[in-house]
Steps between C-alpha positions, in 0.01 A plus 500: 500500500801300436712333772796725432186832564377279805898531680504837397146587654602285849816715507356822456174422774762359704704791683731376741474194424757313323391175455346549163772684349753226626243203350447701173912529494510114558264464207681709265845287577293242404484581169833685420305822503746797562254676709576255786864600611333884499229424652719342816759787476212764508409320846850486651588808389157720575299237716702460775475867608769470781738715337458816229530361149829506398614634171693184401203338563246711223769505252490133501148486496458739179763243360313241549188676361655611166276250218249422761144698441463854673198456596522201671817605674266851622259226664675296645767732633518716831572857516766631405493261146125450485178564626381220685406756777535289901660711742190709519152313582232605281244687690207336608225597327092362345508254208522810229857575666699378242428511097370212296779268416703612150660369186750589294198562263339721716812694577531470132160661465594799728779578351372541133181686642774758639756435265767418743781241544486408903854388663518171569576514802136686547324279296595205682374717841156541342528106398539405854300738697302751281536737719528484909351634761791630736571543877644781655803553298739782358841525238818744592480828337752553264778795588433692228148506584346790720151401675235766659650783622306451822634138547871592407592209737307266292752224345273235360141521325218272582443255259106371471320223287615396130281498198338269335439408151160404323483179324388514107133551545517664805439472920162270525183721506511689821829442590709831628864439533652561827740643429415682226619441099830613395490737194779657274609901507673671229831726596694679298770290559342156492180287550443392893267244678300567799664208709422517889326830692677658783270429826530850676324694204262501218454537150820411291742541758714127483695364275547466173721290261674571179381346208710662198821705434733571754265392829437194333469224809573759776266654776386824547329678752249801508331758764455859456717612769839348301702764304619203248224397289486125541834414713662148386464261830678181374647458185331159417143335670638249688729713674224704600318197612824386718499894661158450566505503946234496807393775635267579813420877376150386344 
């Protein structure tokens, strides 16, 4: 790992904490790196979470992004931009919560097994967590979207763990994932990936992103009891990340 991985790594294991991403800002200055002066406007514009994000605030920062890589801007970045995921703990779980650490390769791997092109913005997810184990949490239902007949009150779905992603080779022998493996469906209208289950019910209820055509990079959702087959619920995956909200009705 080099020393530029090793701030990356502290500011991803470091939620809340911003301490590394302020040092690793300092030592980008250091060397005329342009990631520095976004790095310190992510923090004053997303970190200090007094105030809503203003727009001024994330046109500036996708200004200063423009010629910078995607992916590092995905990992480094907070929802709405990115999806260095901290306003929601992870949930506490055994060792096997989380998937084995991934590379670019292994991503790489994935994606010609499936033959897919992930978002960055997802890839950069999987880079930093590899899936997560989630507490209590749920995202707004979209207007156009009209739940179980016998919950017409409902306004939100529950939103439960995120996948996770073999390395090349494989989990070690013995290994189960928890949670369990994403995987790729074919629609008519474009590929999808299995991306996070919904913790109320089973099977392939959740969520699902696009992966081609038209739903390329948005989120989907799917139950039985919806009349729209797969109903968009954001249009990109870190604003679906940044919707993402506690809830007690686990």
């Amino acid at each position: 790992m080099t020393e530029d991985q090793a701030f990356v790594r502290a500011v991803v294991d470091g939620p809340g904490d911003e301490t590394p991403r302020l040092v690793y800002a300092d030592w980008l200055d250091d060397r005329g790196d342009p990631r520095g002066p976004y790095l310190r406007a992510e923090w004053e514009a997303v970190g200090r979470r007094t105030r809503r994000v203003r727009r001024a605030d994330l046109v500036r920062l996708c200004g200063l992004a423009r010629g910078l890589d995607p992916a590092w801007v995905a990992r480094v970045s907070r929802p709405p931009l990115g999806a260095c995921l901290e306003h929601l703990p992870s949930r506490a779980t055994d060792e096997f919560g989380f998937g084995p650490r991934l590379t670019a390769d292994d991503l790489a791997a994935f994606e010609r097994r499936h033959g897919v092109s992930l978002p960055a913005e997802y890839r950069a997810f999987m880079l930093n967590h590899n899936g997560r184990p989630m507490p209590p949490c749920e995202v707004a239902i979209p207007a156009a979207i009209h739940p179980d007949d016998n919950h017409p009150w409902d306004t939100s779905f529950d939103v439960g763990d995120f996948m996770v992603i073999a390395p090349r080779g494989g989990l070690p022998s013995g290994r189960k994932p928890c949670p369990d493996e994403a995987w790729v469906e074919d629609q008519p209208d474009g590929r999808l990936v299995y991306i996070a289950d919904d913790s109320i019910r089973t099977g392939t209820y959740g969520y699902y992103l696009g992966v081609s055509g038209d739903r390329w990079g948005r989120v989907y959702y799917h139950h039985k009891h919806l009349e729209v087959r797969y109903p968009l619920v954001a249009d990109s995956f870190p604003r679906f990340l940044a919707a993402l909200k506690p809830t007690r009705r686990r």
